[in-house]
C-alpha positions, 0 to 999 in steps of 0.5 A: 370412459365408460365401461359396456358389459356385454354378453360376450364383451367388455367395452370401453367407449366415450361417455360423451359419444353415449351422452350425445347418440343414447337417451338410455346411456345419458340417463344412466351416466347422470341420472344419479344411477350407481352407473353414474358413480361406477361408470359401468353398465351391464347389458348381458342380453347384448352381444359385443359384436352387435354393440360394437356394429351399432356404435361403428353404422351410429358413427359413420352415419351420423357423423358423414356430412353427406346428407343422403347417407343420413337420409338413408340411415334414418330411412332404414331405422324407421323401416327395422323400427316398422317391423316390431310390435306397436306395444314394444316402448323403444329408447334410442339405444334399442332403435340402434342396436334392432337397426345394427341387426336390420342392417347387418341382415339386409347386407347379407341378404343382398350379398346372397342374392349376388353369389 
């Protein structure tokens, strides 16, 4: 288990899941970092609500065998992904947790619009 120390939170989630879905985890847990030794990052700048939302969408979406919903879910990181500046580099973590917030936002727009 690896520790997230978040804004708001601490968490604990499987190194292997961090391994498999993050190029930033995977490179902090084995590149020889002192996050490699600890098992502990630190990502003040992320909420623990936001981090926990991209880690419950990465798991149901990438791990359904409907292969619509995985469509979908890429269709709609490469959509939150178009909105931000061309200059912005982007690890896979980052795409996650802007496409946690897309996500969040639309089901709130969409839960509006039907009140």
């Amino acid at each position: 288990m690896a520790e997230i120390f978040l804004s708001n939170a601490i968490v604990s989630v499987q190194e292997d899941w961090l391994y498999d879905n993050s190029d930033f985890f995977r490179v902090c847990l084995r590149g020889g970092w002192k996050e490699t030794i600890t098992k502990a990052v630190h990502l003040e700048h992320v909420d623990g609500q936001t981090f926990l939302l991209l880690v419950e969408v990465t798991e149901v979406m990438l791990g359904s065998p409907n292969i619509k919903a995985r469509r979908d879910y890429e269709k709609a990181s490469n959509e939150a992904i178009a909105l931000l500046p061309a200059f912005q580099p982007l690890t896979t973590f980052a795409r996650l947790v802007r496409l946690a917030d897309f996500r969040l936002m639309t089901d709130l727009y969409f839960f509006l619009r039907r009140a």
